[in-house]
DRENROZA-938110 format. One line per field, with one value per residue (C-alpha): x, y, z. Coordinates in nm, 4 decimals, padded with zeros to 6 digits. Layout:
BEGIN
px <- X_...
py <- Y_...
pz <- Z_...
***
This chain:
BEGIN
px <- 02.7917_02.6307_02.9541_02.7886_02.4133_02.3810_02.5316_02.2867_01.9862_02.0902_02.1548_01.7918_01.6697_01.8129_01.6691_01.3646_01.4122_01.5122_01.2628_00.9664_01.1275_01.1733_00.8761_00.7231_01.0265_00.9117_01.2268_01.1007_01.3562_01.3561_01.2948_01.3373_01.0276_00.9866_00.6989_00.6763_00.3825_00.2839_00.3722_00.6269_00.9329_01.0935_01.4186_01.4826_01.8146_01.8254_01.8037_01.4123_01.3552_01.6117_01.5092_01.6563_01.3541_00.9815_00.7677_00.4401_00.0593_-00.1003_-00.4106_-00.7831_-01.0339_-01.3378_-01.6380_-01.6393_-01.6010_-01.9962_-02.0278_-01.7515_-01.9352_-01.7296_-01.4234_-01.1552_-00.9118_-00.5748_-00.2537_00.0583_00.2045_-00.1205_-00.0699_00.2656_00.2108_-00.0528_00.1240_-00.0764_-00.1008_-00.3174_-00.5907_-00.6026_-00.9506_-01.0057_-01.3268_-01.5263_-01.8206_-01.8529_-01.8226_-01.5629_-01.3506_-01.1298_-00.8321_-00.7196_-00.4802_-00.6197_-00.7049_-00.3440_-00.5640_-00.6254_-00.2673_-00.3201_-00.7031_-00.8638_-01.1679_-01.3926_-01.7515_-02.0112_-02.1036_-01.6948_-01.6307_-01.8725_-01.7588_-01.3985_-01.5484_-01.3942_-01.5799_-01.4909_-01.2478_-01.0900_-00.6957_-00.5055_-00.1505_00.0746_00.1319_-00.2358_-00.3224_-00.3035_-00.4767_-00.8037_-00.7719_-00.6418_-00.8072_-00.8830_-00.8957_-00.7475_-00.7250_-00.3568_-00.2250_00.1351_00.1971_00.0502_00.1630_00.0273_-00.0909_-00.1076_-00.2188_-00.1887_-00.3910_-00.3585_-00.5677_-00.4399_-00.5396_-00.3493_-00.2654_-00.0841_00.2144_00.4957_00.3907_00.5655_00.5566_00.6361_00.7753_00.5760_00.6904_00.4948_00.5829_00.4442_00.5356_00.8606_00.9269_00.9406_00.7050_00.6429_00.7649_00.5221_00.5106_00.2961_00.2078_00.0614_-00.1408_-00.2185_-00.4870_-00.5883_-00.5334_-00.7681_-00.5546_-00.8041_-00.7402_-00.9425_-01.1989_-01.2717_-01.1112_-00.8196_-00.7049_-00.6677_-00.3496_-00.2698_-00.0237_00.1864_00.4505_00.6619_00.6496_00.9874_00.9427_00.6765_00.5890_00.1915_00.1441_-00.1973_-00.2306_-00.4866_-00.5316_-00.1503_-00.0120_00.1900_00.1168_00.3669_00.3221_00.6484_00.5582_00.9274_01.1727_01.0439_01.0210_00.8122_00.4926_00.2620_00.0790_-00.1354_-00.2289_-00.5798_-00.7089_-01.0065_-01.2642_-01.1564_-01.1081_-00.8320_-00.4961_-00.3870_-00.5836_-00.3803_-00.5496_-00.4788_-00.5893_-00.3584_-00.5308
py <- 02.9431_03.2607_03.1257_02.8178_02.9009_02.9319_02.5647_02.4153_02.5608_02.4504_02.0844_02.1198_02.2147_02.0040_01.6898_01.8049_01.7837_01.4169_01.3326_01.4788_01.3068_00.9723_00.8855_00.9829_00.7900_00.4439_00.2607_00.0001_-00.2107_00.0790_00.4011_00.5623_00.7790_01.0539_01.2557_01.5603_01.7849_01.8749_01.6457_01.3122_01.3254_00.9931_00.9455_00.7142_00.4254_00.3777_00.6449_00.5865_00.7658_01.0159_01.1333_01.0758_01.2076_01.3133_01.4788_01.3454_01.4723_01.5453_01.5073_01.6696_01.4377_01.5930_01.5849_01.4307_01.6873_01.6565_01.3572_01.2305_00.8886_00.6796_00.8342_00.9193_01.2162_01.1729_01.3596_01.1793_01.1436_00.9829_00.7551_00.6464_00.5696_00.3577_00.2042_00.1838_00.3800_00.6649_00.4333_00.1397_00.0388_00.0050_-00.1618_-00.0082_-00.1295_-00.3541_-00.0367_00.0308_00.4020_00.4938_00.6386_00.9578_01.2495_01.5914_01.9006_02.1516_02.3520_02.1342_02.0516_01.8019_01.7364_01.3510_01.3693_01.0357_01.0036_00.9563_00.6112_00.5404_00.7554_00.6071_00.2604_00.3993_00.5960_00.9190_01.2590_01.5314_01.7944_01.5273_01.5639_01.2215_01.2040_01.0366_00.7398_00.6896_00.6828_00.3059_00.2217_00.4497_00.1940_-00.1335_-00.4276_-00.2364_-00.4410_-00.3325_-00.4324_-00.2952_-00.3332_-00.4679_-00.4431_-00.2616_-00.3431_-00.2912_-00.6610_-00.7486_-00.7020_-00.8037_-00.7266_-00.8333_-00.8661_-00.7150_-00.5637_-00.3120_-00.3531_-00.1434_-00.3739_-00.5721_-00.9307_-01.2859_-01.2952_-01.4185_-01.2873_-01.3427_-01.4074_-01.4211_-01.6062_-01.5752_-01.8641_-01.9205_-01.5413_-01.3266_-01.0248_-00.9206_-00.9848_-00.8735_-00.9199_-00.9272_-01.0958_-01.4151_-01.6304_-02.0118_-02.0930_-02.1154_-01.8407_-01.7657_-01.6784_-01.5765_-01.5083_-01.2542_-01.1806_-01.6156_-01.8070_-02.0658_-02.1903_-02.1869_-02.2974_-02.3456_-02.1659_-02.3047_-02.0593_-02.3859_-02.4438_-02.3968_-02.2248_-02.3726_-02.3060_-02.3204_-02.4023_-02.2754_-02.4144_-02.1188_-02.1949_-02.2649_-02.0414_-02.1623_-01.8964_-01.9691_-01.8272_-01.9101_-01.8374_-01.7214_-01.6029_-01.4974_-01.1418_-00.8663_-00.7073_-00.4576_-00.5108_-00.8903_-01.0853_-01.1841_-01.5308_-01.6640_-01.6066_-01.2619_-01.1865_-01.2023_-01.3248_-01.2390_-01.1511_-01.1560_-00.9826_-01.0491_-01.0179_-01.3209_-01.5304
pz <- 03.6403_03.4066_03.1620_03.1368_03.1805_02.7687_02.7068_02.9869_02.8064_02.4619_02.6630_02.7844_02.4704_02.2755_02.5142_02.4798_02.1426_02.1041_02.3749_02.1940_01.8776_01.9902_02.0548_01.6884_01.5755_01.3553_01.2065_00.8947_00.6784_00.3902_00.6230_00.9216_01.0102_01.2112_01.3034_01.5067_01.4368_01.2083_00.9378_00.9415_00.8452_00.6377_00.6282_00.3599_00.3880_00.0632_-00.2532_-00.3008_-00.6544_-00.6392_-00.2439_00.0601_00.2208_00.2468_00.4438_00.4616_00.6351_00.8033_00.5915_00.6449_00.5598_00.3129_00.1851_-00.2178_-00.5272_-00.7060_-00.9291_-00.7640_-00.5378_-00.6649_-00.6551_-00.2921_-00.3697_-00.2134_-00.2559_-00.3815_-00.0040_00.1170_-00.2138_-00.1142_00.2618_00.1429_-00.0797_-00.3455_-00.6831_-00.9165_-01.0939_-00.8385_-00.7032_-00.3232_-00.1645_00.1327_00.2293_-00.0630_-00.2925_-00.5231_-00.5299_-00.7407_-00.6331_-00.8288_-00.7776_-00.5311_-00.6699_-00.6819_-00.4593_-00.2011_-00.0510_00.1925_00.1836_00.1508_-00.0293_00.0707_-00.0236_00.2722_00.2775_00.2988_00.5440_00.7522_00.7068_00.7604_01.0606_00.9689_00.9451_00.7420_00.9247_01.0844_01.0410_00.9992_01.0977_00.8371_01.0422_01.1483_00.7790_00.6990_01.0583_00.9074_00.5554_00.7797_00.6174_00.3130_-00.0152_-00.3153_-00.6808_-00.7696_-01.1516_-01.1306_-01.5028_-01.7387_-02.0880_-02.4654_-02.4745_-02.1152_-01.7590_-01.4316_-01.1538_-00.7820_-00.4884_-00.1736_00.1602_00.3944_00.6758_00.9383_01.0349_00.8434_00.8090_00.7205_00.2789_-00.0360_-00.3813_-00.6613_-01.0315_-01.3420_-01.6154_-01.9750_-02.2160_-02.0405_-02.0028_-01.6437_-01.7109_-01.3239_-01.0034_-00.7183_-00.3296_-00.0059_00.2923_00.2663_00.5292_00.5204_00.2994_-00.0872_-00.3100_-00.6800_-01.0169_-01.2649_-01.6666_-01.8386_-01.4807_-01.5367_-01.2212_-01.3456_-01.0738_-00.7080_-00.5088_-00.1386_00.0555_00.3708_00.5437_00.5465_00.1700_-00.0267_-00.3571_-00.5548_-00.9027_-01.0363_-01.4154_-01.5709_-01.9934_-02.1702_-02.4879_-02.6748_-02.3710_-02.0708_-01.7346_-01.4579_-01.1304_-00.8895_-00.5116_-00.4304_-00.1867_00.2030_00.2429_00.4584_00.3620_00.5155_00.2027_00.2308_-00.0677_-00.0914_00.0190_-00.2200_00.0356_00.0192_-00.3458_-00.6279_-00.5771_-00.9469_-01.2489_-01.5836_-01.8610_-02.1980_-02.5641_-02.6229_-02.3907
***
């Protein structure tokens, strides 16, 4: 029995372990995520820009730098789980923030202004595990550039939310030429394209549609839009009653 005592308490150990693992564990189509505390652990399938993993949160929410009402204060991690970029524009409360890279000093800290954090109903101090993070922004909207070019723009409309949903792939076509590809969930209902911030024209979505392409003539240019292949989004594209679907911005146009 004392020969085997060591082995049963690195069993037990090691159950405890897995049990207290297992049920942090979230497994997505890309990832496999796992978060005991303090911070979550992401295992990634594939080779996601030269990682096979990342630890991510958990965050403390604060107060804004001065001068800074218009602007939320995330670090990189934060950026990523959200799934949205440096530079995009998110909408809370009907105001718009900037989103722009944290302080080096302040690690894992989430500066929000007051008036979002009280439509967001978080208070500063609070900590935010990884995998809470997109609940606190669920039903966020976002303006999110999808190309960024010399000569040309595109913007697109989206708002978070914290589960995989049914989609579409999105490609843009200028004068006969692919210049983006985008994707998100998409519900039934009609869906705004603007040019230049002035509304073009709106089309209507049906999960049951095959691929459908949407022709826009601006001027002596051709805009295609091809709603494409079915895929999975926790990212949703806007409908027109709740903002832009795509906004392509261009000096040409």
């Amino acid at each position: 029995v004392y020969m085997h005592f060591p082995i049963l308490v690195s069993a037990l150990i090691l159950v405890a372990m897995i049990s207290a693992l297992l049920g942090a564990v979230h497994i997505d189509e890309g990832k496999i995520s796992i978060e005991p505390n303090p911070g979550n652990l992401i295992i990634w399938k594939k080779n996601v820009e030269n990682r096979t993993f990342d630890v991510r949160g958990p965050y403390t929410i604060d107060s804004a730098l001065e001068g800074e009402n218009d602007t939320i204060r995330l670090p990189k991690e934060a950026v990523d789980t959200l799934g949205l970029n440096y530079g995009d524009i998110i909408y809370i409360g009907g105001v718009d923030y900037t989103l722009k890279e944290s302080r080096p000093s302040d690690g894992n800290i989430i500066r929000i202004p007051a008036n979002a954090r009280e439509v967001l109903d978080v208070n500063v101090g609070d900590v935010i595990r990884d995998s809470a993070l997109r609940k606190v922004f669920n039903n966020i909207f976002a303006v999110q550039k999808i190309l960024n070019q010399s000569n040309i723009t595109i913007e697109k409309g989206i708002l978070i939310e914290d589960n995989d949903k049914s989609g579409r792939e999105v490609n843009i076509y200028f004068d006969g030429k692919k210049i983006a590809t985008t994707s998100g969930a998409m519900e039934n209902g009609s869906y705004s394209i603007y040019i230049n911030g002035v509304h073009a024209r709106t089309i209507y979505f049906t999960e049951n549609l095959p691929r459908e392409n949407y022709t826009i003539y601006w001027g002596a240019h051709i805009i295609t839009v091809e709603i494409g292949k079915p895929i999975k989004s926790n990212m949703r594209f806007a409908t027109t009653e709740e903002g832009i679907f795509l906004n392509i911005i261009s000096d040409k146009l």
